[in-house]
C-alpha positions in Angstrom: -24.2 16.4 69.7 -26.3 15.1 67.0 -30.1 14.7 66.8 -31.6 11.3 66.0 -32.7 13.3 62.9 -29.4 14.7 61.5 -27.7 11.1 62.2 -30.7 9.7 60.3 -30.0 12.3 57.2 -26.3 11.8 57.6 -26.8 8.0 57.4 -28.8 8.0 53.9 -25.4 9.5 52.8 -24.0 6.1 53.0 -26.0 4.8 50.6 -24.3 3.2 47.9 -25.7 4.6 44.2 -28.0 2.0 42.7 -29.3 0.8 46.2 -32.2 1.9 48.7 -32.5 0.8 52.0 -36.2 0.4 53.6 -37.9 2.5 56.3 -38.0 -0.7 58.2 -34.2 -1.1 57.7 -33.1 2.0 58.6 -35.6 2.2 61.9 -33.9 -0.9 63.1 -30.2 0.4 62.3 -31.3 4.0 64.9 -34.1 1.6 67.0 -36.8 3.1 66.3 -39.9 2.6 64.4 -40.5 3.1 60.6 -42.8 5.7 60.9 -40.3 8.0 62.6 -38.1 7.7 59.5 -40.9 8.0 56.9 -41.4 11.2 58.7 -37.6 12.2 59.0 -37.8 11.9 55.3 -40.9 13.4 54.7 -39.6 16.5 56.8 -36.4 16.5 54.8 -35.5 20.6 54.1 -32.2 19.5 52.0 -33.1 16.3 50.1 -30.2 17.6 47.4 -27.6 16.7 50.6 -29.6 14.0 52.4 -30.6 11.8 49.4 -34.2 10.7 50.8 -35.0 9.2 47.6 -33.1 6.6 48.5 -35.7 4.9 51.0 -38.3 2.8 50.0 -41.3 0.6 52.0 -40.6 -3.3 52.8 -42.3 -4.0 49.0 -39.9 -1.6 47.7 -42.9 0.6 46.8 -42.2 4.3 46.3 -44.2 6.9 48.5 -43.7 10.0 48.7 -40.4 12.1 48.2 -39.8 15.3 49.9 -39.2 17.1 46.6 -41.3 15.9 44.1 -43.4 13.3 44.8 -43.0 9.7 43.4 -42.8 10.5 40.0 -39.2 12.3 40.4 -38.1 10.0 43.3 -38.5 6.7 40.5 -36.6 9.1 38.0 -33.7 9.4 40.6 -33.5 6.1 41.5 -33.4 5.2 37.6 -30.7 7.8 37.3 -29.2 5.5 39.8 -29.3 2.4 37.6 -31.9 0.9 40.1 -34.3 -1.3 38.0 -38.4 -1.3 38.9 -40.7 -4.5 38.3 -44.7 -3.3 37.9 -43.5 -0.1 40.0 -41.3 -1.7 42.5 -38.1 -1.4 43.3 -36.1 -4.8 42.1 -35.2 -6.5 45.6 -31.8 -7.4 44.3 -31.3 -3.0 44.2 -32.7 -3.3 48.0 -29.5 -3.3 51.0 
């Protein structure tokens, strides 16, 4: 049986390219709260499988990434196509 964890990493797998999903989002999807996912991701040994760049706050602000920091999660996500406004992740790239 699967942790609420590995479910959590296997479900950022489903994330189409060019979209993010919020904390908040995906805390509501495995009821639970936002900050258990921030730290799922933050704890994330194989971000290169489980793409935790994909996750973003409710403003679509970028915190930190698991391997890298901001800097190379924003160059992932523009890898992506996903577009930023003043550092923000465009709400129309946001499912």
């Amino acid at each position: 049986m699967f942790t609420q964890t590995q479910k959590v990493l296997e479900y950022l797998q489903t994330i189409p390219r060019g979209k993010v999903m919020t904390y908040s989002s995906i805390a509501k999807r495995f009821d639970t709260h936002p900050r258990v996912i921030a730290t799922i991701m933050r704890t994330n040994k194989h971000p290169e499988i489980y793409p935790c760049y994909k996750v973003v706050n409710i403003k679509g602000e970028l915190l930190w990434y698991s391997a890298g920091g901001p800097t190379i999660k924003k160059r992932l996500l523009q890898a992506d196509g996903v577009k930023f406004i003043s550092e923000r992740v465009s709400s129309e790239y946001i499912i």
